[in-house]
Residue, then its C-alpha position, 0 to 999 in steps of 0.5 A: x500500500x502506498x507510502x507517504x515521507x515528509x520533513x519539516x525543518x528551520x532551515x533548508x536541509x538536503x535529506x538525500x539518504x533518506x529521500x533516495x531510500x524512500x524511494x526504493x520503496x517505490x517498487x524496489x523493496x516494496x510493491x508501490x510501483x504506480x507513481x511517485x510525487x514529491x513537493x517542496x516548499x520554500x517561502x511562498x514557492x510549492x513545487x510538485x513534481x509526479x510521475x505515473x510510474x516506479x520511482x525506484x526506476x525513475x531517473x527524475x527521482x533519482x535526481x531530485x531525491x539527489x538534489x532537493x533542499x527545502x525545509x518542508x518536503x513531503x513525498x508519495x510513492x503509489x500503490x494503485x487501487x483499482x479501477x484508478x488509473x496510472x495517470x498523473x491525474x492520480x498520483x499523489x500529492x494533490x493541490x488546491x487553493x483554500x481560504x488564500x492558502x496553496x494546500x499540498x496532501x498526500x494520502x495512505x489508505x482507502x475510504x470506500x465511496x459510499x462512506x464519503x461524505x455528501x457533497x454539498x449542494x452549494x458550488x464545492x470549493x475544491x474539485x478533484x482533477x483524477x478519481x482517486x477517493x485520496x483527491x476526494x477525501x482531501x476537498x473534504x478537509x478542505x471544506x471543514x477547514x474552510x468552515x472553521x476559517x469563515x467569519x466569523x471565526x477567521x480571527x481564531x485561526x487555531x479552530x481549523x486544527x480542531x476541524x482538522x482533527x474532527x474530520x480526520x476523526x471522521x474519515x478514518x472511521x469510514x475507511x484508512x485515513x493515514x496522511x500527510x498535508x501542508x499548507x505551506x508552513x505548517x507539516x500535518x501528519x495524522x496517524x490512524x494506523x500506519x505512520x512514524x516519526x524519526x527520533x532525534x531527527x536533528x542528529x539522525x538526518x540530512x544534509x545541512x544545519x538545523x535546530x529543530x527537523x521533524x522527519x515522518x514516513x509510512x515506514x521506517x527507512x533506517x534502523x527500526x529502533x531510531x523511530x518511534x510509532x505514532x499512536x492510532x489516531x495521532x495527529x501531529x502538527x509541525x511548524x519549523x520542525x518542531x511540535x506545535x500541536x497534538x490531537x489523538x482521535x479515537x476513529x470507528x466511534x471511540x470518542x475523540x480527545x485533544x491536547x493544547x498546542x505545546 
């Protein structure tokens, strides 16, 4: 099943090893053999670049696992779900505009179409370009965050993580909801069954100097015993690599807690 990598930093960094080895996981070491995708954003500036194809055979991903520099990466490689096409359309990460912000979002997992939410009957505010229940599931976010940026509640911009975590909450009880997203500041990872942290970060990865890096994957890409599971249903929030929030979820009707931002 497909895998996500993400990094968020205070400075630039260049996590060459661990890019290139995220890479081999994108039908080398491990069947996800239908795209890859990776953004990187600095300052203003989102880049995204996909292929419909094995990043592990892919001299484009070679390059760039080589070369990129950035302080919030995030990066996909893709296991199709039938009947999704391998098209570019489809492959992750997705973008879209909302509330004056550039969204990237990147999904593990599978949420059946019946259990997607209804969409609404006003004009939707994010239209999926592919197929894939991912792209979907991304607009629906996108909608809860946009409703929690309305005024008159725009003046209390923390509400739109406590959206976040409630439709989050809410996806995964429908289906598998592991994902990674950005809005080009913040790196948001929620865990509902499959994802991990590197501990000690700062000591352990990259290319470049930083005081505070946070790097998460799908699966470990060093030793096991440098990272650490998140809980099920853990969301965490980072802004320049270091936690500036926490929620854990409880999908599949077991109630929901959150913790205050740290």
């Amino acid at each position: 099943m497909c895998e996500l990598f993400g990094l968020s930093s205070d400075l630039a960094l260049q996590p060459r090893e661990l890019l290139c080895r995220f890479g081999t996981h994108g039908g080398g070491v491990a069947d996800n053999p239908d795209g890859w995708g990776l953004a990187w954003i600095e300052g203003t500036s989102v880049h995204i670049e996909k292929e419909p194809q094995a990043a592990a055979r892919s001299a484009r991903f070679h390059e760039l696992c080589v070369h990129t520099r950035a302080p919030l990466i995030l990066g996909h490689v893709r296991k199709a779900n039938p009947p999704t096409a391998r098209v570019a359309a489809n492959t992750h990460p997705f973008r879209h505009v909302c509330c004056g912000r550039e969204w990237v979002f990147a999904h593990n997992g599978i949420i059946p179409d019946d259990a997607m939410p209804a969409a609404a009957d006003t004009a939707p505010l994010c239209v999926p370009a592919g197929d894939t229940d991912s792209e979907h599931a991304f607009c629906v976010v996108l909608e809860r965050i946009a409703t929690a940026l309305s005024p008159p509640q725009a003046a209390h911009e923390g509400l739109w993580l406590d959206a976040l975590a409630g439709v989050a909450e809410m996806l995964a009880s429908r289906g598998r909801f592991n994902f990674l997203m950005s809005d080009g500041v913040h790196l948001i990872a929620y865990g509902h069954d499959r994802l991990c942290r590197l501990v000690n970060a700062a000591a352990a990865c990259c290319e470049g100097t930083a005081s505070a890096i946070a790097v998460i994957a799908s699966e470990p890409l060093t030793d096991a015993r440098a990272w650490s599971a998140f809980e099920p249903g853990e969301l965490r929030v980072y802004r320049a690599g270091k936690q500036v929030a926490r929620f854990v979820t409880r999908p599949r009707g077991f109630g929901s807690k959150a913790t205050a931002p740290v």
